[in-house]
N, C-alpha and C positions, 0 to 999 in steps of 0.2 A: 605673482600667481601662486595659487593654495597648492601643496603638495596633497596629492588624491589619497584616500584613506587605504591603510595597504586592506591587500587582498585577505578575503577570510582562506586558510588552508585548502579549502574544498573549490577554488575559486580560480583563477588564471585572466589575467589583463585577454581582453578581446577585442574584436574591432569598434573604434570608437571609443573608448573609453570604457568601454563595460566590461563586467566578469563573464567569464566563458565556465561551465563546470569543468571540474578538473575529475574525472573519473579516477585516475589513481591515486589521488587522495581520500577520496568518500570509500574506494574496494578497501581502505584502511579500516576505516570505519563498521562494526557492525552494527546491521541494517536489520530493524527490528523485523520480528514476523509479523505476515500476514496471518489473520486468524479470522476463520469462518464458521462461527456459531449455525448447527444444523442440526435435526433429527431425522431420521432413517423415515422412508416412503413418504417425503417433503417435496412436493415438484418442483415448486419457488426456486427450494437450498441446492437440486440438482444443475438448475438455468444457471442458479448465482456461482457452483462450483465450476460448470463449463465456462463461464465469461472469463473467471479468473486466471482459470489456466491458458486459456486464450492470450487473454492481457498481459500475464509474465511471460508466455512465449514472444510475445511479439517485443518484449520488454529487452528479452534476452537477446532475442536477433541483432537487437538494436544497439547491444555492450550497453544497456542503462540499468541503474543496481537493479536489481529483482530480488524480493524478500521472499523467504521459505513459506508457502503456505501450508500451515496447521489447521486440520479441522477438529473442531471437537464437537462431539455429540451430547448436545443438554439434557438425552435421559439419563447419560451415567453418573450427572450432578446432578442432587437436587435445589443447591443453588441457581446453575443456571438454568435448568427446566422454568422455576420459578422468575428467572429475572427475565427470561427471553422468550417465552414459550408463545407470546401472541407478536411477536417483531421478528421472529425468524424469518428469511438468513438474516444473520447478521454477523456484522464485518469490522474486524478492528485492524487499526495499523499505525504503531505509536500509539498516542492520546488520541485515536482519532476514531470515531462508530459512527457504522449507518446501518441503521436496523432497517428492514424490511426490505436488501440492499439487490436490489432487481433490475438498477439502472448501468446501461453499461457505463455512458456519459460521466454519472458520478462516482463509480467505482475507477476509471480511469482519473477521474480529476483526485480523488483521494489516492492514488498510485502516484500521480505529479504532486499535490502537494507536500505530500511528505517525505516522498526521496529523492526530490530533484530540486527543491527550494532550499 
């Protein structure tokens, strides 16, 4: 019989054979920001800012990593005024963006995929 490939650090043998997360290894780890591109009297950025805090509370209740949400407002660059100004809110976390980011279903799913995978 194969010996099973070891565990990645962030990982713990679980029932069946499978990885279980191991949370105090990943609280080692830091855990990039959430970041929500918005501009002021935005109703969309205000929906997308209450989901969010929403979703890291319920994140938190749950002892699952919750990243620091940062907002930044696209008039203070004109960078991102320009790069974002028709896809507002928009939501980054890691490598990861959803402009026009209104849904709670895939603001939750980009919450699990990138700090619980």
């Amino acid at each position: 019989m194969a010996a099973a490939p070891p565990a990645a650090a962030c990982c713990l043998p679980g029932q069946n054979g499978t990885l279980a997360y191991n949370r105090h290894a990943m609280a080692a780890s830091p855990l990039p920001d959430l970041i929500l591109y918005s501009r002021p009297a935005c109703d969309l950025c205000n929906e997308t800012r209450a989901v969010l805090k929403a979703l890291l509370a319920e994140r938190t209740a749950f002892a699952m990593p919750t990243p620091t949400l940062i907002e930044r407002d696209i008039e203070s660059d004109p960078a991102w005024e320009r790069a974002y100004f028709t896809s507002i809110p928009v939501v980054e976390l890691g490598d990861r963006r959803i402009e026009l980011a209104t849904s709670v279903a895939k603001l939750r799913r980009l919450l699990t995929d990138v700090l619980d995978t």
